[in-house]
LOZA-486291 format. One record per residue (C-alpha): z, x, y; residue in three letters. Coordinates in steps of 0.25 Angstrom, whole numbers, plus 5000, padded with zeros to 4 digits. Each point is the difference from the previous one (the first is absolute). Example, Ala and Ser with C-alpha at 12.3 -4.5 7.8 and 13.67 -1.06 7.14 Angstrom:
2
ATOM,zz,xx,yy,res
ATOM,5031,5049,4982,ALA .
ATOM,4998,5006,5014,SER .
This chain:
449
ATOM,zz,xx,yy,res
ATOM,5000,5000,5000,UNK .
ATOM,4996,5004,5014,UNK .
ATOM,5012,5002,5009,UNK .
ATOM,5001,4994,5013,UNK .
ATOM,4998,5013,5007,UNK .
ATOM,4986,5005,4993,UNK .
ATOM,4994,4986,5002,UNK .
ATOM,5005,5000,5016,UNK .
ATOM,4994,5015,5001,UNK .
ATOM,4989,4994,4993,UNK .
ATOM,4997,4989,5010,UNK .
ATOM,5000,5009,5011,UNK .
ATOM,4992,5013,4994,UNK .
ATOM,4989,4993,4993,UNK .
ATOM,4990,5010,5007,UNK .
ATOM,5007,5012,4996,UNK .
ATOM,5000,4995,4985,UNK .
ATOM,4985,4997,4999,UNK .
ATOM,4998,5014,5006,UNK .
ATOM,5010,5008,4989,UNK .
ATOM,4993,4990,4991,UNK .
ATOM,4987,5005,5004,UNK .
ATOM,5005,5016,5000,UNK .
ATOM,5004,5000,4987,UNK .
ATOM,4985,5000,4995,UNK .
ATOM,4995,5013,5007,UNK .
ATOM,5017,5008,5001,UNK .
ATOM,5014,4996,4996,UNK .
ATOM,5001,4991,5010,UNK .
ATOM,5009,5010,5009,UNK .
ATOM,4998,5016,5006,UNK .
ATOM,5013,5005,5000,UNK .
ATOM,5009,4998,4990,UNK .
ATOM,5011,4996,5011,UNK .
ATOM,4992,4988,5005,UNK .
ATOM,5002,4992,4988,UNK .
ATOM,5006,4986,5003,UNK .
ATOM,5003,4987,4994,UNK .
ATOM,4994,4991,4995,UNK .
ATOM,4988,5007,5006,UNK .
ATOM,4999,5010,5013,UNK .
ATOM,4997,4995,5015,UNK .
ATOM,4987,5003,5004,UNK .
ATOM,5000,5005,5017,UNK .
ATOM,4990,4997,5012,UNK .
ATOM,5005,5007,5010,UNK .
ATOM,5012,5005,5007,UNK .
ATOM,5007,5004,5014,UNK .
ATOM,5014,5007,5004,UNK .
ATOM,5010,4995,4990,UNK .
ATOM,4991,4987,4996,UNK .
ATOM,4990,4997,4990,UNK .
ATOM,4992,4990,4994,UNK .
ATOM,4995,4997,4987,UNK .
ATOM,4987,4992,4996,UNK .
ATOM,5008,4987,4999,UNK .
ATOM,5004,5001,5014,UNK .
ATOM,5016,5004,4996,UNK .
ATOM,5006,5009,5009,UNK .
ATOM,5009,5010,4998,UNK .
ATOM,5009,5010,5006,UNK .
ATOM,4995,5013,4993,UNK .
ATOM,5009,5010,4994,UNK .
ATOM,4990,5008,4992,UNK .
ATOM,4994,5007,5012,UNK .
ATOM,4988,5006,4993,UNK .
ATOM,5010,5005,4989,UNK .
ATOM,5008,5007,5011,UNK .
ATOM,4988,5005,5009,UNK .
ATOM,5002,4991,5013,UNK .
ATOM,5011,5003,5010,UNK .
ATOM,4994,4991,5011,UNK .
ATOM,4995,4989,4991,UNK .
ATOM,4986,4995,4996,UNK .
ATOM,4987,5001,5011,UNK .
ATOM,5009,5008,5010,UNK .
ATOM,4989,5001,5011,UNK .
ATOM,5003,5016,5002,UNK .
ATOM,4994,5001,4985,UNK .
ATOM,4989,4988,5002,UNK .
ATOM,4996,5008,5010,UNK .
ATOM,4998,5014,4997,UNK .
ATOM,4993,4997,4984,UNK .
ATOM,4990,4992,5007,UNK .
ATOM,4997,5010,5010,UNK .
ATOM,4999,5011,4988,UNK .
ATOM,4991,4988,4989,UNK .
ATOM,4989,5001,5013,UNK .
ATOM,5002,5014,4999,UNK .
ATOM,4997,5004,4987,UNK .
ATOM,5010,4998,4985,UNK .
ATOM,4997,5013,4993,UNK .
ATOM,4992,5010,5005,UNK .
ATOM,5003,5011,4987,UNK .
ATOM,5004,5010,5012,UNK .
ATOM,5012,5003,5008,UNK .
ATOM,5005,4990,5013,UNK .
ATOM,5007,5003,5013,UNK .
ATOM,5008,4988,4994,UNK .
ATOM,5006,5005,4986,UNK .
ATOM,5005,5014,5009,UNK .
ATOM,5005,4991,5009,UNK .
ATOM,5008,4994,4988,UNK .
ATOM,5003,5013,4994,UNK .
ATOM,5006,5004,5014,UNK .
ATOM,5007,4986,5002,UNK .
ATOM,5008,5003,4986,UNK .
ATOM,5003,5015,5004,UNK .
ATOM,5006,4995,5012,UNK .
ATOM,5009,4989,4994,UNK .
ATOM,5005,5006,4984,UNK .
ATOM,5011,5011,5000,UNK .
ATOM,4992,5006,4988,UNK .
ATOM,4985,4998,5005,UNK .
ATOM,4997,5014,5004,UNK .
ATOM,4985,4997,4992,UNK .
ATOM,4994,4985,4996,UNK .
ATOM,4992,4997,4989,UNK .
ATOM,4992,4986,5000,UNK .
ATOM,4998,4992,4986,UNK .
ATOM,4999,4983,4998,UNK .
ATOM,5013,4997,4993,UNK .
ATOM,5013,5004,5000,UNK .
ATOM,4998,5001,4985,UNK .
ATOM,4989,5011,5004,UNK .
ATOM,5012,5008,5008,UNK .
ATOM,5007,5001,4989,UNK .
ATOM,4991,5006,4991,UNK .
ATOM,4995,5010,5011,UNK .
ATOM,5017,5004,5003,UNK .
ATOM,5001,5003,4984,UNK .
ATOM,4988,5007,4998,UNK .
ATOM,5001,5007,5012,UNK .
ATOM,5015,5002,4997,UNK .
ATOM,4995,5007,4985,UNK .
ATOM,4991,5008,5007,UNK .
ATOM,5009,5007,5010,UNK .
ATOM,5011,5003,4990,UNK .
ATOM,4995,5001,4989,UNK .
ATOM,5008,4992,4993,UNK .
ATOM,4994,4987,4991,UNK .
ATOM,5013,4990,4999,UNK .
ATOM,5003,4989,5011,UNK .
ATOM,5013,4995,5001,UNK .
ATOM,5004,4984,5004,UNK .
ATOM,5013,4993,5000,UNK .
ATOM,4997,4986,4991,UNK .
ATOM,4995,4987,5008,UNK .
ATOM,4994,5008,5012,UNK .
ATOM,4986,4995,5000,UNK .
ATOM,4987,5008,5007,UNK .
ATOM,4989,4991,4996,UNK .
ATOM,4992,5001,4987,UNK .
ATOM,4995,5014,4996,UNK .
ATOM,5003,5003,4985,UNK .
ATOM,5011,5012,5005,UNK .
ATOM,5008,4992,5010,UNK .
ATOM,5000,4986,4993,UNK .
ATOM,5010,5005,4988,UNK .
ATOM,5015,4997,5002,UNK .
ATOM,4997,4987,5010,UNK .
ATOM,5002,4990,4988,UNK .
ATOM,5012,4999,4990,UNK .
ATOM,4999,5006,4989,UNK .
ATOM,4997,5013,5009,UNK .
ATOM,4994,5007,4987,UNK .
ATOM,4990,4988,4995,UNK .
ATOM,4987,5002,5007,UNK .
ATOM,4994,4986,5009,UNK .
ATOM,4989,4996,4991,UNK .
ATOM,4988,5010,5002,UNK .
ATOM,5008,5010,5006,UNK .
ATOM,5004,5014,4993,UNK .
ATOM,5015,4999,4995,UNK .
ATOM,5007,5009,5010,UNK .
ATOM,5004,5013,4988,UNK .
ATOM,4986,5000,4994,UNK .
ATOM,4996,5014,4997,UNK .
ATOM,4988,5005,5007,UNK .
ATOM,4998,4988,5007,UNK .
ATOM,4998,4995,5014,UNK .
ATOM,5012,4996,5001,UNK .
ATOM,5009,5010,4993,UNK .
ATOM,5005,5007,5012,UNK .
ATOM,5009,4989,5005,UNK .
ATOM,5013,5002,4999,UNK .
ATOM,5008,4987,5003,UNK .
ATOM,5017,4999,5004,UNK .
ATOM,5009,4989,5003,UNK .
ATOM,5000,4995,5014,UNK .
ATOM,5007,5007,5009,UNK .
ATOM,5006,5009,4989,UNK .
ATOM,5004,5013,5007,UNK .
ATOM,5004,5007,4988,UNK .
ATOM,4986,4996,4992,UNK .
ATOM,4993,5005,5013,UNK .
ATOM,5005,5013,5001,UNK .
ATOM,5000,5003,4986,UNK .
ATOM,4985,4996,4997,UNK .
ATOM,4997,5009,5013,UNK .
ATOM,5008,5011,4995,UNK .
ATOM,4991,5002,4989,UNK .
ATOM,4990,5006,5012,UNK .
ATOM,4988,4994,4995,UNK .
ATOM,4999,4987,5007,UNK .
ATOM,4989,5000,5010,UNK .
ATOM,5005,4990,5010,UNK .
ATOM,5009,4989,4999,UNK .
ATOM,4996,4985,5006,UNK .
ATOM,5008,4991,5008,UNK .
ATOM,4997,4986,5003,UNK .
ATOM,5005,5000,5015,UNK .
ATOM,5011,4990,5001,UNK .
ATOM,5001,4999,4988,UNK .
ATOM,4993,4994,4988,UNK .
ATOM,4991,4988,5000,UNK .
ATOM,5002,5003,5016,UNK .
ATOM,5013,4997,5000,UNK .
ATOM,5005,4992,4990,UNK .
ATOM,5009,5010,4994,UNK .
ATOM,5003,5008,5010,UNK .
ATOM,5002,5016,5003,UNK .
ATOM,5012,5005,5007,UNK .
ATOM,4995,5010,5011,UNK .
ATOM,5009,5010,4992,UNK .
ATOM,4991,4999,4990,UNK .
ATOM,4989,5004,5005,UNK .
ATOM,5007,5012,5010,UNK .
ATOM,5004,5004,4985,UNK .
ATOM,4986,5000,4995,UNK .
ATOM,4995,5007,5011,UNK .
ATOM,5012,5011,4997,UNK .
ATOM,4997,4999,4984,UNK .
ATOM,4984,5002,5004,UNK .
ATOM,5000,5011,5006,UNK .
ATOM,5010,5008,4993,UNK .
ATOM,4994,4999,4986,UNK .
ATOM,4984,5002,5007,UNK .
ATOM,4996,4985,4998,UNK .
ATOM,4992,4993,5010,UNK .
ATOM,5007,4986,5008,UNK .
ATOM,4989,4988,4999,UNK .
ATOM,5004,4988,5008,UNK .
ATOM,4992,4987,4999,UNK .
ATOM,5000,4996,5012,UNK .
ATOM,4988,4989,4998,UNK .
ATOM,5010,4988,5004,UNK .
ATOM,5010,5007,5009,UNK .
ATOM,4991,5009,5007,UNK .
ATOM,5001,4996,5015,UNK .
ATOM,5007,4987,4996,UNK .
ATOM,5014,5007,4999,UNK .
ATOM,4997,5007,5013,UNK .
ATOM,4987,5006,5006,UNK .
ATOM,5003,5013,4993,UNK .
ATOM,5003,4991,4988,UNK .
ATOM,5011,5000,4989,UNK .
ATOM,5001,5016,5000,UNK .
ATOM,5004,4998,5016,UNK .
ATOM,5011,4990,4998,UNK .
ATOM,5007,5009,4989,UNK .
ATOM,4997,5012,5006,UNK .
ATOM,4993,5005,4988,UNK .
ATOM,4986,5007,5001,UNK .
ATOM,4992,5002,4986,UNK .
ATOM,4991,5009,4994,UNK .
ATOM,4988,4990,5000,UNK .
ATOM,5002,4983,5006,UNK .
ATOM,4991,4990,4995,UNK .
ATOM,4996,4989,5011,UNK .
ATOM,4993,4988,4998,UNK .
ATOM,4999,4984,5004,UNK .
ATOM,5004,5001,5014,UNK .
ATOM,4994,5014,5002,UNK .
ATOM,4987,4992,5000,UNK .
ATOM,5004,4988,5010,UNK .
ATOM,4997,4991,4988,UNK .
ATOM,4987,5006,4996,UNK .
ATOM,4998,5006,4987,UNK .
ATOM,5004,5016,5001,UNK .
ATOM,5011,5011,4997,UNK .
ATOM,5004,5013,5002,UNK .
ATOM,5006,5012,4995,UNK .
ATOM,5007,5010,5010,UNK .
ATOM,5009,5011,4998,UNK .
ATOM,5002,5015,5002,UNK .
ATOM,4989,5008,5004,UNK .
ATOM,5003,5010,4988,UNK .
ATOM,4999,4989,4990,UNK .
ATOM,4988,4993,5007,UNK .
ATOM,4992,5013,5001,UNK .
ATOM,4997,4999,4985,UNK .
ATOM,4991,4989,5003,UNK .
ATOM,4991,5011,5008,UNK .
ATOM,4985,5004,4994,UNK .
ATOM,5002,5016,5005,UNK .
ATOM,4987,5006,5000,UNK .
ATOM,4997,5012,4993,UNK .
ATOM,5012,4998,4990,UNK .
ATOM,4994,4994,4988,UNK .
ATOM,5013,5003,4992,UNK .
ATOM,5006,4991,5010,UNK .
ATOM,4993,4990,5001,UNK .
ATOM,4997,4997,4986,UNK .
ATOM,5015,5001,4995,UNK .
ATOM,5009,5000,5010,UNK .
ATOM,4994,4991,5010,UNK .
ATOM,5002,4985,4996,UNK .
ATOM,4989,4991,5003,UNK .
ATOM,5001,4988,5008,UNK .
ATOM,4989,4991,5002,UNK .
ATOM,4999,4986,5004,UNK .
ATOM,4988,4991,5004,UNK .
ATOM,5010,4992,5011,UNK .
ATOM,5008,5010,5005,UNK .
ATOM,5001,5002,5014,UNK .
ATOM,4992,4987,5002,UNK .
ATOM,4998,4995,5015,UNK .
ATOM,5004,4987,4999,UNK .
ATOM,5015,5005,4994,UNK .
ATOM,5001,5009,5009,UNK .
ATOM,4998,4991,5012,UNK .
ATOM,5008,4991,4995,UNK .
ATOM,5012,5010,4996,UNK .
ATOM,4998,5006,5013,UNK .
ATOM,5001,4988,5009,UNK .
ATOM,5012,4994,4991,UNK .
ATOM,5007,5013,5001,UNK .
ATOM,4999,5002,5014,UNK .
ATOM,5008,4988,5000,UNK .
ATOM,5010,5004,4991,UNK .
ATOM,5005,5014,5007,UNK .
ATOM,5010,4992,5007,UNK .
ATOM,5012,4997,4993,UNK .
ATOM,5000,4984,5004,UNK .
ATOM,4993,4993,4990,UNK .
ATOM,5006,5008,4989,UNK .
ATOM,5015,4994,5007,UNK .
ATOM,4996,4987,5002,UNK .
ATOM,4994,4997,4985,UNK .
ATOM,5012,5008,4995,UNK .
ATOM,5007,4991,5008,UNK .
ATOM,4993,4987,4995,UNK .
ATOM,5002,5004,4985,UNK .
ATOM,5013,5001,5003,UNK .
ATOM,5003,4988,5003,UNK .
ATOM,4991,4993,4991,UNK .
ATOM,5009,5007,4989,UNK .
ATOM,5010,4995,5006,UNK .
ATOM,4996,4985,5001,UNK .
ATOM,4996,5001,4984,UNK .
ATOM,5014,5005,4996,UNK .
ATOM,5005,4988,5008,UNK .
ATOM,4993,4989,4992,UNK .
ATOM,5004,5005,4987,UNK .
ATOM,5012,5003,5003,UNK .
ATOM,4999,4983,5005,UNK .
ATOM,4995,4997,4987,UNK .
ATOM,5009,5008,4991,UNK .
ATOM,4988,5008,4995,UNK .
ATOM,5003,5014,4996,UNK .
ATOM,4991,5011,5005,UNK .
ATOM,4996,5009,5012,UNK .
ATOM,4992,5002,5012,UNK .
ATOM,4998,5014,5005,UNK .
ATOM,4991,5006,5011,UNK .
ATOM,4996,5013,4999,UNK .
ATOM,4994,5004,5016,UNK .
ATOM,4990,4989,5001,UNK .
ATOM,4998,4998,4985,UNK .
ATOM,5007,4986,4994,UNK .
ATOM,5005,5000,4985,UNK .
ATOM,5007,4986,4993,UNK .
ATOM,5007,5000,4985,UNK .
ATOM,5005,4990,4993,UNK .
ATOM,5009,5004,4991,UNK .
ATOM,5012,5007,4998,UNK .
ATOM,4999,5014,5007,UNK .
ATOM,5009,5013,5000,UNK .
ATOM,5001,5011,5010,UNK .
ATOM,4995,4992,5011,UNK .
ATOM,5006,4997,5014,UNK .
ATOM,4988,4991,5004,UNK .
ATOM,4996,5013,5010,UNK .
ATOM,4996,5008,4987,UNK .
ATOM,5000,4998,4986,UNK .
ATOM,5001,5011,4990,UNK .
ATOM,5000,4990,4987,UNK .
ATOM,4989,5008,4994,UNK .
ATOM,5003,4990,4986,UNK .
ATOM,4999,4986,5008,UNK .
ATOM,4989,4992,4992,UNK .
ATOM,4998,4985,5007,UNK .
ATOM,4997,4988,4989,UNK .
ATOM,4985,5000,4996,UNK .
ATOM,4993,4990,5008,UNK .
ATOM,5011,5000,5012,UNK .
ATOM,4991,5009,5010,UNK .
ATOM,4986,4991,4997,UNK .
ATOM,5008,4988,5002,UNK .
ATOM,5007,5004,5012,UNK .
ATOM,4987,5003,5007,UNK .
ATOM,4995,4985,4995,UNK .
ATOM,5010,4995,5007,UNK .
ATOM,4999,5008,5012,UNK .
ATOM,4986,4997,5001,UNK .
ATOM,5001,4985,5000,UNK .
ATOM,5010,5003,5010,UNK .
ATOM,4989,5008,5011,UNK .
ATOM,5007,5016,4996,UNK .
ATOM,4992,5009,4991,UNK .
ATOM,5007,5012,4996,UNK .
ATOM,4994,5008,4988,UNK .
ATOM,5005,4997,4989,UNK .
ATOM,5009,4991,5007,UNK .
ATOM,5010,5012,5001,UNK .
ATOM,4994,5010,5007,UNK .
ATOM,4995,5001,5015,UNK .
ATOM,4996,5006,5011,UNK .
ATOM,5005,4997,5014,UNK .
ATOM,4992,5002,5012,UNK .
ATOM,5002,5004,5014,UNK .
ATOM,4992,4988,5003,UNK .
ATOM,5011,4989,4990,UNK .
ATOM,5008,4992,5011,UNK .
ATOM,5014,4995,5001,UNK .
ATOM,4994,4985,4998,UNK .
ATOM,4994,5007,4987,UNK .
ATOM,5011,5004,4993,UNK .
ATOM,5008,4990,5003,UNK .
ATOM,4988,4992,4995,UNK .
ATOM,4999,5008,4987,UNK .
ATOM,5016,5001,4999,UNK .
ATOM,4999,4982,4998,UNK .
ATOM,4989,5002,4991,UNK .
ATOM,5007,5008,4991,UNK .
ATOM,5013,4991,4999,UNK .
ATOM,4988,4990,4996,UNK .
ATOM,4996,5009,4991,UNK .
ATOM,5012,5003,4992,UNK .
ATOM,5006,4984,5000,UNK .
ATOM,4985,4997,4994,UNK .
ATOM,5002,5011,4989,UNK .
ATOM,5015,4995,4999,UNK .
ATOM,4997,4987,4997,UNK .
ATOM,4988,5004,4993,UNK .
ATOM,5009,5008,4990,UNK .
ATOM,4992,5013,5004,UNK .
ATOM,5013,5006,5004,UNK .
């Protein structure tokens, strides 16, 4: 039997349905795995600010942010502005542009660690370019990763992210498999000091990766002594210090995570809003470590089996780069980052509130601008951080949640994680902080919680 919930989402999502409906015969029906919904995934037209709309005309307040990429909202005339002036100009011209040295030089301005940058498409593309190049500066094979801290989907990075750490995702390499790919990654328990320094005292670790704020960008969070002690750890046993800084980067601060600790890594991965919501990434770090990307003419011994080879058909490309550039120039002052750290804030605040009304145990934590809920029982947490790297929410609970929430004008991914923007307003949250307490009586009475 149909519950009263899926037939009132279906009455007012019907276009949404026949488009999934229609997907499932040419893809799976979704791109990315995190935009799974039920009964089926809304289908968007357009957006602006903190708004957007879907093709059955339902608004919503808008939390997912291009998956963390918007600090000033959807259509932000700055950025409208500056990728229609590029699109006249040109979209790829397989050369060099003012505009991608004019990134490069907005990056080495703003991150602690960027004295060179490196353009690639992904944040998952960093990643591989920080480990290779990581391997080819020390010498050294193995990659080291506390569990749960997620740097996209690359065979060697995607190990330890899902319990059981030491069984493999399904078409990925087990992380111990001899000679394979993924052989060199050495995974420990979160925030395990002790595990840290004694897989870096073996001295053949090339570079050990964080997840800047901490994994899943937050969700279990890394005390700042943490990271000050892997930046000790690092370079006394000769490792590299890799911080993802793909969500954090310029969100956290304009010089990023590694600016608001006060930490400043080998190599930082950047993505999302380093592209001002464009597709685009970037590797930066020091010059030393960056230089074994370099063709040196004349040393064919180099260049053959020191140097590492970076191509890339979209790196660098105009439209990113005038996007990034313009966005950035936005970000150099600390506001927007205060004021959607702000928001967040209270949001979390609100959501603590109405479970705490509703006698529903969980959490609500903001991490800067980013926005976590849990249902469930949660140790280690004071709703500023959460160190519970064990909590597990009942299956179905998040994809429900976001049901609910969608039927109520808020989409959050996954319906438990968000992103807050400098663009969200007081009138937002408070909006967004009813339609949780919506939310949860409906899951309540639904027996979903």
């Amino acid at each position: 039997m149909v519950s009263s919930i899926d037939e009132r989402f279906l009455a007012t999502h019907r276009k949404s349905r026949e488009l999934w409906q229609r997907s499932l015969k040419v893809s799976r029906g979704v791109h990315h795995d995190s935009r799974h919904a039920q009964p089926f995934p809304i289908y968007c037209t357009h957006a602006q600010g903190a708004r957007k709309w879907d093709v059955d005309g339902n608004e919503y307040i808008d939390y997912t942010m291009g998956h963390g990429s918007l600090m000033f909202g959807h259509a932000h005339p700055v950025l409208v502005e500056a990728v229609s002036r590029q699109v006249a100009l040109g979209t790829h011209f397989g050369a060099e542009t003012l505009q991608a040295l004019e990134w490069a030089e907005l990056v080495h301005q703003l991150v602690p660690c960027a004295e060179r940058v490196e353009f690639v498409m992904t944040g998952t593309e960093a990643n591989m370019l920080a480990a290779q190049l990581s391997r080819a500066c020390t010498g050294r094979h193995k990659v080291l990763k506390f569990s749960e801290h997620f740097f996209g989907w690359y065979d060697e990075l995607q190990v330890g992210v899902n319990r059981p750490y030491d069984k493999p995702v399904a078409g990925r390499l087990p992380s111990m498999y001899e000679d394979a790919v993924s052989g060199g990654t050495v995974v420990i328990p979160v925030n395990d000091l002790a595990a840290l320094e004694k897989a870096l005292a073996k001295r053949d670790i090339a570079a050990l990766f964080l997840e800047g704020g901490g994994a899943h960008c937050g969700e279990i969070g890394l005390p700042p002594d943490v990271v000050r002690m892997a930046r000790e750890l690092t370079s006394k046993y000769g490792s590299l210090l890799v911080i993802d800084e793909v969500i954090t980067g310029f969100r956290w601060s304009p010089g990023g995570y590694q600016a608001t600790v006060g930490v400043v890594p080998d190599l930082s991965s950047l993505g999302k809003m380093v592209s001002g919501g464009l597709p685009g990434a970037a590797l930066c770090g020091r010059a030393d470590v960056m230089e074994y990307l370099e063709v040196k003419p004349g040393q064919a011994g180099w260049n053959r089996y020191r140097r590492v080879v970076h191509p890339g058909t979209w790196n660098g490309n105009p439209l990113a780069a005038a996007a990034g550039t313009a966005m950035l120039k936005l970000l150099v002052s600390t506001e927007p980052q205060k004021q959607a750290e702000m928001m967040a804030h209270r949001l979390a605040k609100g959501i603590n509130a109405k479970m705490a009304e509703a006698g529903i145990e969980g959490c609500a934590f903001n991490a800067s601008s980013a926005i976590h809920v849990f249902i469930g029982k949660c140790q280690g947490c004071d709703r500023s951080v959460c160190l519970d790297s064990q909590k597990q929410e009942a299956p179905g609970v998040p994809l429900t949640l976001q049901k609910y929430l969608l039927m109520n004008g808020v989409h959050l991914l996954r319906g438990t994680v968000g992103w807050v923007s400098a663009v969200h307003t007081v009138e937002d949250i408070d909006l967004t902080v009813e339609a949780f307490g919506r939310a949860l009586y409906g899951m309540a009475q639904e027996g979903a919680i």
